[in-house]
C-alpha atoms as a printed R data frame, in Angstrom:
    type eleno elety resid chain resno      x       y      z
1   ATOM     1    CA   UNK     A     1 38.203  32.296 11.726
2   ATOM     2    CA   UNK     A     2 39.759  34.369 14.544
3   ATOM     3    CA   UNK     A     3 41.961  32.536 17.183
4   ATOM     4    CA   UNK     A     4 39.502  34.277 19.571
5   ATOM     5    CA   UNK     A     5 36.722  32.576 18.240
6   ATOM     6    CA   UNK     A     6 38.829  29.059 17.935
7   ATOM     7    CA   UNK     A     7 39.163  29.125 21.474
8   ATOM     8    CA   UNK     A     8 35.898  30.137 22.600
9   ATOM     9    CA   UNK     A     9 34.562  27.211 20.539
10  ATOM    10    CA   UNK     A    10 36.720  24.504 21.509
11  ATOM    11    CA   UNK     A    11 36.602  25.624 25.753
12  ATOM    12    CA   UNK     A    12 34.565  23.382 27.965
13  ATOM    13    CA   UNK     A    13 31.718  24.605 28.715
14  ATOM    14    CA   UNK     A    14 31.855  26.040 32.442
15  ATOM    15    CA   UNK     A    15 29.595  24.007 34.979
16  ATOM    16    CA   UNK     A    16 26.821  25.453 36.006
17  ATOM    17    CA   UNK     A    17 25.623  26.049 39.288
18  ATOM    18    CA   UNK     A    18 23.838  22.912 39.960
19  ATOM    19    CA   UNK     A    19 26.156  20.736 38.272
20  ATOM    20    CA   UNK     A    20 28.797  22.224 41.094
21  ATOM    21    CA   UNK     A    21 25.931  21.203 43.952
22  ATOM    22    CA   UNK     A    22 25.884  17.980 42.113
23  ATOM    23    CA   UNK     A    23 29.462  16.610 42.411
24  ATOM    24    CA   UNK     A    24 30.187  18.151 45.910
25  ATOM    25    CA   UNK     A    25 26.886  16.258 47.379
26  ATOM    26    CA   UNK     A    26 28.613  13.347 45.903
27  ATOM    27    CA   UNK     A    27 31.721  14.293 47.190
28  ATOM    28    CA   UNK     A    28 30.088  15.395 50.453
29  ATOM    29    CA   UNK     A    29 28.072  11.361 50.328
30  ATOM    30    CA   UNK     A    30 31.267   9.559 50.210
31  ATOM    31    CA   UNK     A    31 33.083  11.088 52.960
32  ATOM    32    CA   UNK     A    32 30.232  10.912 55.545
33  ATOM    33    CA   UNK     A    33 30.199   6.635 54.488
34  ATOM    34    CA   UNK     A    34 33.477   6.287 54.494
35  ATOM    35    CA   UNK     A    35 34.333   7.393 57.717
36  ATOM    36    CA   UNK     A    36 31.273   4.783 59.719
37  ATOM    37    CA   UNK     A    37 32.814   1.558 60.016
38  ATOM    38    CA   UNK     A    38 30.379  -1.440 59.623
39  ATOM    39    CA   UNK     A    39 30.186  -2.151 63.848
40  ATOM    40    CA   UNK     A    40 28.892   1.485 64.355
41  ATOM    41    CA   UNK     A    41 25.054   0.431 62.071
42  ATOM    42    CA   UNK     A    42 25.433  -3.368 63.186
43  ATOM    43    CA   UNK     A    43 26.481  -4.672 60.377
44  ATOM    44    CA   UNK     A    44 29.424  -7.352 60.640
45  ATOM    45    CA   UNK     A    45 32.736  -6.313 58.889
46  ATOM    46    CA   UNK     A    46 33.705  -9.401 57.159
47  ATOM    47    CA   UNK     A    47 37.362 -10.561 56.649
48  ATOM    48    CA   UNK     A    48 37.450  -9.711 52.700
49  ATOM    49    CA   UNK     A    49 35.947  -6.134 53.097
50  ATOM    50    CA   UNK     A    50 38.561  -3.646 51.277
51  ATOM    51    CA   UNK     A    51 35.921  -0.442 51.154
52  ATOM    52    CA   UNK     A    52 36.522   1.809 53.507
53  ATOM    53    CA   UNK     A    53 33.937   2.673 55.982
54  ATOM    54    CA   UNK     A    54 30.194   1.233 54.685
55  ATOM    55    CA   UNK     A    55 29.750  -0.251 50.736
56  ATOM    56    CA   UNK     A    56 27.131   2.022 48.837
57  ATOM    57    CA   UNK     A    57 24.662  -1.134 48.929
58  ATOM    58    CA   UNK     A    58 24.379  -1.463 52.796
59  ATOM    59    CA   UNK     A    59 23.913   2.410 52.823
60  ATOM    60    CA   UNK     A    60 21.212   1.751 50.664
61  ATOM    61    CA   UNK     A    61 19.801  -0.900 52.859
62  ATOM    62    CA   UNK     A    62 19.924   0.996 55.657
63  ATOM    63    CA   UNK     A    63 17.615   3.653 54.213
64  ATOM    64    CA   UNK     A    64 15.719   1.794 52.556
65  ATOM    65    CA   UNK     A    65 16.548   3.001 48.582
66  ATOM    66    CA   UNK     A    66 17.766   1.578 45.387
67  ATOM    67    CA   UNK     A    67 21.211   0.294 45.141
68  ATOM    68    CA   UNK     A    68 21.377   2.117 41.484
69  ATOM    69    CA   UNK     A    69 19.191   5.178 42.585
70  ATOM    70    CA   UNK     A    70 22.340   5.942 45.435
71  ATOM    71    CA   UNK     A    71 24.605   5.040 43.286
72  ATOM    72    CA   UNK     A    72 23.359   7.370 40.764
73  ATOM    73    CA   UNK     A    73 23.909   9.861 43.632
74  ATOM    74    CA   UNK     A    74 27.222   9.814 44.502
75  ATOM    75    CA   UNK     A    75 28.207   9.840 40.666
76  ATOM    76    CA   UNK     A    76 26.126  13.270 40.514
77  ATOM    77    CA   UNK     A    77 24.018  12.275 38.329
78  ATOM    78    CA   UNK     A    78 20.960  15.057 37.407
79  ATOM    79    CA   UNK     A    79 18.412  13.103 39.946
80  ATOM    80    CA   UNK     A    80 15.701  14.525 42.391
81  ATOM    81    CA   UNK     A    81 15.758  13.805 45.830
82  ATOM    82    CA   UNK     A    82 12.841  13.957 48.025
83  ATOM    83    CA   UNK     A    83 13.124  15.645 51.695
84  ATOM    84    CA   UNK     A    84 12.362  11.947 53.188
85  ATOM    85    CA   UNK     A    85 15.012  10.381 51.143
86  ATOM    86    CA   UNK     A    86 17.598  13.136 52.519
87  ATOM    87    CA   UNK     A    87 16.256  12.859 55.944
88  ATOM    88    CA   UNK     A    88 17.058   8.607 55.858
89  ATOM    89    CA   UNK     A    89 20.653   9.437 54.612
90  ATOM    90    CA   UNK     A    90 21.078  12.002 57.478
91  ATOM    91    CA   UNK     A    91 20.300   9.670 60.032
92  ATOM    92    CA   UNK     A    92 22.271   6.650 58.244
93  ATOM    93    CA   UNK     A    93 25.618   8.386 57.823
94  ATOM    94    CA   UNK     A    94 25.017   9.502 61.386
95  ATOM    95    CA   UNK     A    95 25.224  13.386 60.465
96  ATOM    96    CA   UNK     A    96 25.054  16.113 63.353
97  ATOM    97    CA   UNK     A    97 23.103  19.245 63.006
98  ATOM    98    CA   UNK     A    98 25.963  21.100 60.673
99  ATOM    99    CA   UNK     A    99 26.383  18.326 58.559
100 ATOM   100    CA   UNK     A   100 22.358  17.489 57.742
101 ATOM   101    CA   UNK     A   101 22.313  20.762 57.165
102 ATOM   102    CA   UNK     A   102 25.092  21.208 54.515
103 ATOM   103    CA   UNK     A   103 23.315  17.810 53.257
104 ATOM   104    CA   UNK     A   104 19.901  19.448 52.290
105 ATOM   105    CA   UNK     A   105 21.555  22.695 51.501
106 ATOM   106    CA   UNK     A   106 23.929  20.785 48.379
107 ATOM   107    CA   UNK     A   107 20.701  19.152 47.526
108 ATOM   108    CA   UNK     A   108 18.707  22.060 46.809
109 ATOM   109    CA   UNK     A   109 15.934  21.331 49.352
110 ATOM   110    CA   UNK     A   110 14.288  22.327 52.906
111 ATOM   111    CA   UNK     A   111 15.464  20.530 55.795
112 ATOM   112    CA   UNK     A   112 11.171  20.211 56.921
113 ATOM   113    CA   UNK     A   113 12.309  18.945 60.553
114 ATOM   114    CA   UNK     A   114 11.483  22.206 63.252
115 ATOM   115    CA   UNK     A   115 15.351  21.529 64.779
116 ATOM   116    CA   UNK     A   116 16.286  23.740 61.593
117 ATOM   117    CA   UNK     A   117 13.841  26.512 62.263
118 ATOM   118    CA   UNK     A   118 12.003  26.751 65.711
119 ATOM   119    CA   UNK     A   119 10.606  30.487 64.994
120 ATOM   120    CA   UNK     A   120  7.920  30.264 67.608
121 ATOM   121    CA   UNK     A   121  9.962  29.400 70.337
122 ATOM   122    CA   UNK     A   122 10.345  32.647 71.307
123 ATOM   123    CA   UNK     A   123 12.679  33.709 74.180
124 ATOM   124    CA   UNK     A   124 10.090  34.690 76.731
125 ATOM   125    CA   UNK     A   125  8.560  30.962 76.070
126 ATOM   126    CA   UNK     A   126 11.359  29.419 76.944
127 ATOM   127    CA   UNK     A   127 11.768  31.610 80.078
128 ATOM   128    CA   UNK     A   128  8.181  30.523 81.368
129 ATOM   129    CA   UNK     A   129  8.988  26.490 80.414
130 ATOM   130    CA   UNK     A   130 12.023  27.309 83.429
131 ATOM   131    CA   UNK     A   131  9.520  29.169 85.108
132 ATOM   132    CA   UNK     A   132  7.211  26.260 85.737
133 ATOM   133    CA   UNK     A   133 10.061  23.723 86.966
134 ATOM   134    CA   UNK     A   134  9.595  21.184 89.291
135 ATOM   135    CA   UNK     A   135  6.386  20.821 86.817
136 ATOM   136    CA   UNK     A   136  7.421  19.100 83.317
137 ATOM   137    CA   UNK     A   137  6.459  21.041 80.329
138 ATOM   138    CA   UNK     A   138  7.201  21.076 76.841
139 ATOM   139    CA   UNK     A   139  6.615  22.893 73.922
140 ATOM   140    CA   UNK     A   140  5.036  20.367 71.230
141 ATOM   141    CA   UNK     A   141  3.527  20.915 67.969
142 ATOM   142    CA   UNK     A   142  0.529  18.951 65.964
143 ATOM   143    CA   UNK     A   143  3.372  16.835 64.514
144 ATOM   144    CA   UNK     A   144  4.512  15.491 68.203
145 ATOM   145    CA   UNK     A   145  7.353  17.178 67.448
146 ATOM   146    CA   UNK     A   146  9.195  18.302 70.738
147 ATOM   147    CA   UNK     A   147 10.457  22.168 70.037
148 ATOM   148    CA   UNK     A   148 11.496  22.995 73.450
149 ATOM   149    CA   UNK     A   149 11.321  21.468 76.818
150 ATOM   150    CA   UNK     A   150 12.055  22.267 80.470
151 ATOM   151    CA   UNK     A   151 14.938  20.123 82.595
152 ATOM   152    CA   UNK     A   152 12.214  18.131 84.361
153 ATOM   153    CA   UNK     A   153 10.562  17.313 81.090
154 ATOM   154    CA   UNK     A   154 14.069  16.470 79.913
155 ATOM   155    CA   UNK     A   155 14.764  13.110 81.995
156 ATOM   156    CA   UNK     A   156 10.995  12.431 82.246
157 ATOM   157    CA   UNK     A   157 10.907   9.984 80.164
158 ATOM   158    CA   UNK     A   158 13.950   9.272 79.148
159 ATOM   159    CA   UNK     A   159 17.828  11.076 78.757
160 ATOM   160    CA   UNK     A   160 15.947  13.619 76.153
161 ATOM   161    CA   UNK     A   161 19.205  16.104 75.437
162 ATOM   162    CA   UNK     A   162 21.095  12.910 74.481
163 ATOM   163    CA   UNK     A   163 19.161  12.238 71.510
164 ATOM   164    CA   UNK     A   164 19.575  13.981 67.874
165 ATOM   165    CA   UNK     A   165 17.083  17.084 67.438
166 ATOM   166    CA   UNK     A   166 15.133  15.207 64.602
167 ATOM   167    CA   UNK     A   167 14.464  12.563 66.339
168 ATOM   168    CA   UNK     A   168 12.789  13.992 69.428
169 ATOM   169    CA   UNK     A   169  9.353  13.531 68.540
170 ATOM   170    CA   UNK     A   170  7.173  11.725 70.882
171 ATOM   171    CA   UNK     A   171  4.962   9.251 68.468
172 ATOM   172    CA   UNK     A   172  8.750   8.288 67.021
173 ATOM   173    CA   UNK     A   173  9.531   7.592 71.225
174 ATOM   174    CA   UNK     A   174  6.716   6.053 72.254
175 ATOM   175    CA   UNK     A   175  7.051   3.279 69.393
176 ATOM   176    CA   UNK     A   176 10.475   3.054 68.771
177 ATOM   177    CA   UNK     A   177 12.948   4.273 71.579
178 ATOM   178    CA   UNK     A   178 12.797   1.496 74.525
179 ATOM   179    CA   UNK     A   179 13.719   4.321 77.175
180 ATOM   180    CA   UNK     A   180 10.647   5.829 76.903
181 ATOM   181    CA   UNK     A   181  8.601   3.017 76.588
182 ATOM   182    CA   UNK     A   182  9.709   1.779 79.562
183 ATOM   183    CA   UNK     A   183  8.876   4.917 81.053
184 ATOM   184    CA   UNK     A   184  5.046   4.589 79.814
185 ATOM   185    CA   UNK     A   185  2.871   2.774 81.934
186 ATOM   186    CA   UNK     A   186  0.211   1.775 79.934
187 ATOM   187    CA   UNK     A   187  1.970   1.173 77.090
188 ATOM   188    CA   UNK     A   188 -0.128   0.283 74.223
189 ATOM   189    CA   UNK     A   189 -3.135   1.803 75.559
190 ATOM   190    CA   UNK     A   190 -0.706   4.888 74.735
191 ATOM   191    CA   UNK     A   191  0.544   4.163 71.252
192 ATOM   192    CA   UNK     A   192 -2.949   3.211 69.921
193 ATOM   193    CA   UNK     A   193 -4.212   6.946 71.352
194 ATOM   194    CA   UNK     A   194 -1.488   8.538 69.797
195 ATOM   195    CA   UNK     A   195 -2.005   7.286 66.157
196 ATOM   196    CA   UNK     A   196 -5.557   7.925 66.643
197 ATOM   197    CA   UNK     A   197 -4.406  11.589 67.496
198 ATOM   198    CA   UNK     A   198 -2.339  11.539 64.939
199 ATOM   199    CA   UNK     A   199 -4.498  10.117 62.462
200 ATOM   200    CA   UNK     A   200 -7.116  13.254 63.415
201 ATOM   201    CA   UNK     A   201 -4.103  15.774 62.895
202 ATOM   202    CA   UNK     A   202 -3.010  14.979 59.473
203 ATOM   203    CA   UNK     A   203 -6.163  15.651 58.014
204 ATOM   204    CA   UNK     A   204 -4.726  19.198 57.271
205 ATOM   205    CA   UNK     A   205 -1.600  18.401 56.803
206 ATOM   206    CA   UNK     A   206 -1.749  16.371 53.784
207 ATOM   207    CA   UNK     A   207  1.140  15.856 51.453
208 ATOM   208    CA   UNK     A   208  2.989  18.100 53.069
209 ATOM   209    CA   UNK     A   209  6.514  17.198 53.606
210 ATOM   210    CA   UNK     A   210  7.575  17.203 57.248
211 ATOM   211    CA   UNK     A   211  4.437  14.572 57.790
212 ATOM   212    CA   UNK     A   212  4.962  12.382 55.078
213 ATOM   213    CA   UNK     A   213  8.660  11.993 56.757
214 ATOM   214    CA   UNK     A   214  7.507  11.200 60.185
215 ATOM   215    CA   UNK     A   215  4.976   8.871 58.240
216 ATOM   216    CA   UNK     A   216  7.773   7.108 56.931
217 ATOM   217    CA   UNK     A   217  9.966   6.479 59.809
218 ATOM   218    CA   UNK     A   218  6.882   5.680 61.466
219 ATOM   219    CA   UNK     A   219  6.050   2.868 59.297
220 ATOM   220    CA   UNK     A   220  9.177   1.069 59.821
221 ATOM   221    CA   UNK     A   221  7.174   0.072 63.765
222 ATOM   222    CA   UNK     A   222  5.295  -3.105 63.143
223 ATOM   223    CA   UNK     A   223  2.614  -1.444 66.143
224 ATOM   224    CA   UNK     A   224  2.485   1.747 64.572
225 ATOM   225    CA   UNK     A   225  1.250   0.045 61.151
226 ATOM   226    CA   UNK     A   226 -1.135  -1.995 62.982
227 ATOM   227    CA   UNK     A   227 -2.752   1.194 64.952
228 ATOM   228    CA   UNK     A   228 -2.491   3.229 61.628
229 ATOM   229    CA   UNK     A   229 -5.069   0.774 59.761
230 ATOM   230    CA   UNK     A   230 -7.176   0.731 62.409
231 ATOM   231    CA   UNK     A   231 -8.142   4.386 60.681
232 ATOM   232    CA   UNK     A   232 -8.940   5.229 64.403
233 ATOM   233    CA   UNK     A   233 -9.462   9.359 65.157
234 ATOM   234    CA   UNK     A   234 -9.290  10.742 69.048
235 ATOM   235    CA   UNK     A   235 -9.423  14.465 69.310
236 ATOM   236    CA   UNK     A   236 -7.271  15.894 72.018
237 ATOM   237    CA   UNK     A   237 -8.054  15.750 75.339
238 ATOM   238    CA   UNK     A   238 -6.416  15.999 78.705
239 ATOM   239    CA   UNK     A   239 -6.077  13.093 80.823
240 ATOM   240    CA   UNK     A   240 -4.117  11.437 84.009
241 ATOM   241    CA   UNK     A   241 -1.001   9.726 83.149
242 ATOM   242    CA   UNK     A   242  1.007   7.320 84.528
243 ATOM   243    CA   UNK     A   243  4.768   6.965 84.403
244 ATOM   244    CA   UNK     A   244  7.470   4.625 85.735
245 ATOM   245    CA   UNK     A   245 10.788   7.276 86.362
246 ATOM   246    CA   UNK     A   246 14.034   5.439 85.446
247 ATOM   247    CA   UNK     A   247 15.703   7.839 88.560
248 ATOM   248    CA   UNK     A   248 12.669   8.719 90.938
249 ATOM   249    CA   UNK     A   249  9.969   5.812 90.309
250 ATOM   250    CA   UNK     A   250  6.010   5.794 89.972
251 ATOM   251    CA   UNK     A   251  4.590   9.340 89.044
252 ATOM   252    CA   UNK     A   252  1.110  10.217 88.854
253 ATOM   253    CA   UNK     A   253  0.700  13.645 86.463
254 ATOM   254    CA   UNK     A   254 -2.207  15.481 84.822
255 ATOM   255    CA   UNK     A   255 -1.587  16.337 81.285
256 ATOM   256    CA   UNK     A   256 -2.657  19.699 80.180
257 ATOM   257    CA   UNK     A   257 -2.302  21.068 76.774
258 ATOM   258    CA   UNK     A   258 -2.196  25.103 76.444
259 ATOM   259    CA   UNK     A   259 -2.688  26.084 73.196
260 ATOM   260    CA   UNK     A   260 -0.194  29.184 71.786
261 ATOM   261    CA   UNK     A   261 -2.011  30.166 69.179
262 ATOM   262    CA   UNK     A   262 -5.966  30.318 67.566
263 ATOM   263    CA   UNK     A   263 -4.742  27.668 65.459
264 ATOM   264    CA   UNK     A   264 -4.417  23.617 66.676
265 ATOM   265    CA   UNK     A   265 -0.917  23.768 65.884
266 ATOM   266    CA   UNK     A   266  1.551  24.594 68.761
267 ATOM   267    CA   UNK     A   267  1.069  24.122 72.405
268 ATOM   268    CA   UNK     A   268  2.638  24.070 75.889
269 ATOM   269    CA   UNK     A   269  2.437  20.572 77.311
270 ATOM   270    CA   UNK     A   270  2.731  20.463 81.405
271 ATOM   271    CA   UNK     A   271  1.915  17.245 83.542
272 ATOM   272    CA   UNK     A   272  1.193  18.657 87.373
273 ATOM   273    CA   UNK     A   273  1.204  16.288 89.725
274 ATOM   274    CA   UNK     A   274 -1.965  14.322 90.862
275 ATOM   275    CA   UNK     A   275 -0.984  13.440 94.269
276 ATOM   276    CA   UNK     A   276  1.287  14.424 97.368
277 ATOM   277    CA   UNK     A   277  4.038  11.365 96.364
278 ATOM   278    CA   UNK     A   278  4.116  12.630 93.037
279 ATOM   279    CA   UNK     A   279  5.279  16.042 93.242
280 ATOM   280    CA   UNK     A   280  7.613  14.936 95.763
281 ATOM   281    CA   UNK     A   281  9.673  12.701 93.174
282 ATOM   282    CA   UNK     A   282  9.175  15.415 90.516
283 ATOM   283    CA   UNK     A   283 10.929  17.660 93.200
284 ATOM   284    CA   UNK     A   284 13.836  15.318 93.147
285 ATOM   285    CA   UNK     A   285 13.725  14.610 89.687
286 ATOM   286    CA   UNK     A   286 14.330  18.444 89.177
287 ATOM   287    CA   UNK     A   287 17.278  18.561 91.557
288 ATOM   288    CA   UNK     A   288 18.592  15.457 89.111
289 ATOM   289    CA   UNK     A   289 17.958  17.099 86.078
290 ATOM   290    CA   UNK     A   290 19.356  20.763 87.348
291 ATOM   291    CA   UNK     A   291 22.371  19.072 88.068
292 ATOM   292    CA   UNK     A   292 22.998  17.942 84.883
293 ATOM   293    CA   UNK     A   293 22.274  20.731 83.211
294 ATOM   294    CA   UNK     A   294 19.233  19.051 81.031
295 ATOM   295    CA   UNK     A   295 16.378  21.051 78.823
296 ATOM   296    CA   UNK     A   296 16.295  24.572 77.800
């Protein structure tokens, strides 16, 4: 035997490709817990804690998987990981937009949330949301999913800009941000309408995995799982609405959805004014907002 062939038969074998994506989203795991100390998720620190940052278990816990199955994880092991299961670590380890998306990259998987890939937001679109300003108007899509908005729309309801992309949706708002319920009027007249809405949406949208996420952040809302077995359906339909402004006080609006497409999929959302107080406080709710530089 050749010393050419000795060596060639006793090398390690060279990793492959995902076995590299596997130890650097380890890697990648253990830095982003590290660095969150226990105070920042509400958890108390403890005199005898040595780990640094949070303990693999409470990460767990927080997003609701298996101590072993994370575990399993961060040791690279050859595991699959679902988009929902990605999308719970994003938001426990606190990552920003770069980060969540190096997460689902390493993973091998398709960040399904439309703050990686708003295609139909199209320049001119967002030109006419500014366009229609002192009027509040978003663009929304079947998911609730907020894709753009104006700088009216933007402190409507609550400091929108302040929160992640991901999370502005408005069925994950209305039942679990306390901003924005506060800003709803009739509350739970609201949240049951919405489920019902949202209920009559899935139906073609099955499995798919953007909706099973919201579904599962959803959940965690005891409301939400009491409208959801009502097995209630509402198609849509415009209405008056009623909100309580944090900055300006009672407004009175008309919702109006403007559909962008043949399909029941994305829309322009605007709420005019109903009445001659109304668009007087949305007035100086616009001067507030273009002062701070909110929405699009």
């Amino acid at each position: 035997m050749t010393t050419t062939a000795t060596n060639r038969e006793t090398a390690a074998p060279r990793p492959r490709g995902s076995e590299i994506r596997r130890h650097e989203l380890a890697a990648f795991l253990r830095s982003r817990r590290e660095r969150i100390a226990p105070e920042q998720v509400g958890l108390p620190r403890g005199a005898r804690r040595r780990t640094p940052g949070l303990r693999r278990e409470e990460v767990a816990q927080l997003s609701a998987v298996g101590v072993t199955w994370y575990t399993w994880l961060e040791q690279a092991r050859d595991i699959q990981v679902s988009v929902q299961v990605l999308d719970a670590l994003a938001r426990t380890l606190m990552l920003d937009a770069s980060e969540r998306a190096h997460l689902f990259q390493l993973a091998g998987a398709t960040d399904p949330t439309p703050a990686a890939n708003c295609p139909s937001v199209t320049p001119a679109l967002r030109a006419m949301l500014r366009q229609l300003e002192p009027i509040p108007a978003c663009v929304q899509n079947s998911r609730y999913d907020i894709l753009a908005h104006n700088r009216t729309y933007g402190r409507l309801l609550c400091d929108l800009d302040a929160l992640p992309a991901q999370d502005r949706n408005c069925m994950l708002l209305v039942y679990t941000n306390k901003e924005w319920q506060a800003s709803v009027v009739h509350l739970e007249e609201t949240q049951r309408l919405m489920a019902a809405r949202l209920r009559a949406s899935l139906a073609g949208h099955l499995g798919e995995p953007a909706w099973k996420m919201l579904l599962k952040r959803l959940e965690e809302s005891p409301k939400f799982r009491e409208n959801w077995q009502r097995y209630e359906v509402v198609g849509v339909r415009s209405k008056t609405k009623e909100f309580l402004n944090a900055h300006v006080g009672h407004l009175k609006l008309e919702h109006t959805d403007l559909w962008l497409g043949p399909e029941l999929g994305a829309r322009m959302v605007t709420y005019t004014p109903a009445d001659e107080e109304s668009r007087e406080r949305l007035e100086r709710l616009y001067d507030l907002a273009r002062a701070t530089g909110a929405g699009v």
